[in-house]
C-alpha positions, 0 to 999 in steps of 0.5 A: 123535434120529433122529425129530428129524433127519427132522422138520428135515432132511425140512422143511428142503426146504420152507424152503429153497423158501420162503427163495429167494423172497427170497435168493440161494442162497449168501446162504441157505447163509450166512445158516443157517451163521452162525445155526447156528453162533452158536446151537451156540456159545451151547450150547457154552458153556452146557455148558462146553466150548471150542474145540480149539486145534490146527490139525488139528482145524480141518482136520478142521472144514473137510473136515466142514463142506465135505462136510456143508454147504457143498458139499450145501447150495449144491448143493440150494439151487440145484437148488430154484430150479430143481426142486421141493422135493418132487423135491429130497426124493425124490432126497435118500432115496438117501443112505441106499443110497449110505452103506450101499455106502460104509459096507461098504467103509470102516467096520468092522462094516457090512457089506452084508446082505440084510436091510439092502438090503430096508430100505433099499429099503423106506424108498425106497419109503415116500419115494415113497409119502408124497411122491406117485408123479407126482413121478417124472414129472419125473424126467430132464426138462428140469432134470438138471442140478439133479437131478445137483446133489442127488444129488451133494449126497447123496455129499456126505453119504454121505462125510462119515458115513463120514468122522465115523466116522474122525475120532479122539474129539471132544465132539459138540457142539465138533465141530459148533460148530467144522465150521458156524464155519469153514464160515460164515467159509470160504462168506463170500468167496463169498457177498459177491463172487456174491450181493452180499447188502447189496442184498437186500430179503427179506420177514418169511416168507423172513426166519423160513424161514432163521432156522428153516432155521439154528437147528434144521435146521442148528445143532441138527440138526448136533450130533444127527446127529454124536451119532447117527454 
């Protein structure tokens, strides 16, 4: 499950870059809400499970969905149309060091220790490696605000891991259809009114971009990473 978290999640960046050629940001935040929703729906009933009816569950959706896709998923679209997305996947590895410090004060039984520090660190280290030392180049020049973005986009994540590890016990998969549903009505207003998307004309490779951007990095991805957490 994590190898297939890092495979999507890891080439989501690239998807998202090729996916902006041809759509606003918000329309492609929207675009791989609504189709990881609809494919997590169809699993969902496939296996026979069903939506809760009551209200706080779908207060609790919304902060997940607001903490786990909207809020990060706008902040790293916009910041790639701005910074590469290699600089965006570099600055995405500190989450791990952000929800291991929050991890220590809010989750019971995660404590910091000197050998989860070193991993970490050596894991940071490893994302340099494979993404190439000159991205760093970049780094604090001419675009921080979109490098803010996506460090921010990773406090996001950070909380909403240590969020889902509060919430009461859920089915996985109802609680990831139910968080990418309400997210895709909630993110909606907004994309209609700023990106206006009715008079876009995407291409078929920015087309099939979101499309797998939606299936496995967001919908299918969502039900592994609440199943790992």
């Amino acid at each position: 499950m994590l190898a297939f978290l890092s495979l999507f999640w890891g080439f989501a960046f690239y998807l998202i870059a090729v996916a902006l050629e041809s759509f606003a940001p918000l329309t492609v935040v929207n675009i791989r809400l609504a189709v990881g929703a609809a494919t997590l729906y169809v699993v969902m009933h496939y296996y026979g499970y069903s939506l809760p009816r009551e209200s706080v569950w779908w207060w609790r959706f919304l902060l997940l969905s607001f903490l786990g896709n909207l809020l990060p998923f706008t902040l790293i679209s916009w910041a790639e149309t701005r910074i590469s997305s290699a600089q965006a996947g570099l600055l995405m590895a500190l989450m791990p060091i952000t929800t291991m410090v929050l991890a220590h004060f809010f989750v019971h039984g995660d404590s910091l220790t000197p050998r989860r520090i070193v991993g970490v660190v050596l894991g940071l280290i490893g994302v340099l490696v494979l993404i190439g030392g000159d991205v760093l180049a970049g780094i604090g020049a001419g675009h921080l605000i979109a490098q803010l973005s996506v460090l921010l986009a990773t406090l996001a994540y950070a909380v909403n891991s240590i969020y889902t590890k509060r919430i009461p016990s859920i089915n996985t998969l109802v609680v990831a259809t139910g968080s990418l549903i309400i997210g895709t009505v909630a993110m909606l207003p907004f994309t209609l009114f700023i990106d206006r998307p009715w008079m876009l004309q995407p291409d078929n490779q920015s087309l099939m971009a979101v499309l797998v951007l939606g299936i496995f990095s967001t919908g299918l991805a969502t039900w592994v990473y609440f199943k790992v957490v």
